[in-house]
N, C-alpha and C positions, 0 to 999 in steps of 0.2 A: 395549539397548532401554530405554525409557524406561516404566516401566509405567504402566499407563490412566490410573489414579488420579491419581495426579503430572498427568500432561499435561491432565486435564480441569481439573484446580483450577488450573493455572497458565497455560491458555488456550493451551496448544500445539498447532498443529495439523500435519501431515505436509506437510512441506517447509518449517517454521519450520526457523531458523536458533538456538542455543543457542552459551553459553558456559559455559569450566566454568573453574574456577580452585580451586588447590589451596589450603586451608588449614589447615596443621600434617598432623595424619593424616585429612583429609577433604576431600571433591570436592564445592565446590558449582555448581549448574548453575543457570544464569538462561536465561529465554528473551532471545533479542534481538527487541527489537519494532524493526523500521525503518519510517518511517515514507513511501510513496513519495513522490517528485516528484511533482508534477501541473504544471510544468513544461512547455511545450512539446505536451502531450495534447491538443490542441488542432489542431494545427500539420497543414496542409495538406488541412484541409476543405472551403477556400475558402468559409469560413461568411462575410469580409469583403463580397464577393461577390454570396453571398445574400442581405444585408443589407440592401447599397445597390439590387440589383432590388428587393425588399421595398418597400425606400423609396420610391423611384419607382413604383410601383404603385399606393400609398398616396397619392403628389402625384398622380397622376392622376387619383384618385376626384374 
Protein backbone atom coordinates (compact mmCIF):
# COMPACT_ATOMS: atom_id res chain seq x y z
CA UNK A 1 0.00 0.00 0.00
CA UNK A 2 1.03 3.29 -0.91
CA UNK A 3 0.84 5.47 2.16
CA UNK A 4 -1.60 8.79 2.11
CA UNK A 5 1.00 11.12 2.26
CA UNK A 6 2.88 9.89 -0.94
CA UNK A 7 -0.24 9.53 -2.99
CA UNK A 8 -1.67 13.04 -1.95
CA UNK A 9 1.42 14.91 -3.04
CA UNK A 10 1.83 12.82 -6.12
CA UNK A 11 -1.98 13.14 -7.21
CA UNK A 12 -2.72 9.42 -6.95
CA UNK A 13 -6.00 8.44 -6.72
CA UNK A 14 -7.54 4.69 -6.22
CA UNK A 15 -7.52 3.06 -9.43
CA UNK A 16 -4.56 5.06 -10.94
CA UNK A 17 -2.19 2.95 -12.60
CA UNK A 18 1.73 3.30 -11.14
CA UNK A 19 5.11 2.17 -12.18
CA UNK A 20 7.94 1.16 -10.35
CA UNK A 21 11.31 0.45 -11.49
CA UNK A 22 14.24 -0.73 -9.78
CA UNK A 23 17.30 1.32 -9.29
CA UNK A 24 20.61 -0.22 -7.61
CA UNK A 25 19.07 -1.10 -4.05
CA UNK A 26 15.77 1.07 -4.41
CA UNK A 27 12.24 1.00 -5.93
CA UNK A 28 10.98 4.03 -7.46
CA UNK A 29 7.35 4.35 -8.17
CA UNK A 30 5.92 7.01 -10.63
CA UNK A 31 2.21 7.37 -11.19
CA UNK A 32 1.24 6.89 -14.81
CA UNK A 33 -0.97 9.66 -15.86
CA UNK A 34 -2.86 8.46 -19.32
CA UNK A 35 -4.34 10.65 -20.89
CA UNK A 36 -7.99 9.40 -22.46
CA UNK A 37 -9.13 9.39 -26.01
CA UNK A 38 -11.85 11.61 -26.70
CA UNK A 39 -11.97 9.92 -29.88
CA UNK A 40 -15.08 8.75 -31.07
CA UNK A 41 -17.21 10.10 -27.58
CA UNK A 42 -19.24 11.39 -29.60
CA UNK A 43 -20.15 8.64 -31.89
CA UNK A 44 -23.86 7.53 -32.22
CA UNK A 45 -25.74 10.52 -30.76
CA UNK A 46 -27.10 11.27 -33.92
CA UNK A 47 -26.16 14.94 -32.87
CA UNK A 48 -25.63 15.24 -37.14
CA UNK A 49 -29.27 14.92 -37.15
CA UNK A 50 -30.13 17.32 -34.65
CA UNK A 51 -28.29 19.66 -36.35
CA UNK A 52 -29.63 19.66 -39.59
CA UNK A 53 -33.62 19.78 -37.88
CA UNK A 54 -32.17 22.58 -36.01
CA UNK A 55 -31.30 24.08 -39.10
CA UNK A 56 -34.30 23.80 -40.80
CA UNK A 57 -36.26 25.16 -38.13
CA UNK A 58 -34.24 28.14 -38.12
CA UNK A 59 -34.83 28.40 -42.27
CA UNK A 60 -38.32 28.37 -41.51
CA UNK A 61 -38.49 31.23 -39.06
Amino acid sequence: MIPKEMRDRLGIIPGDEVSFVLEERAVRMEPIHVKPSLLGILAGLELTAELEADRRKETDR
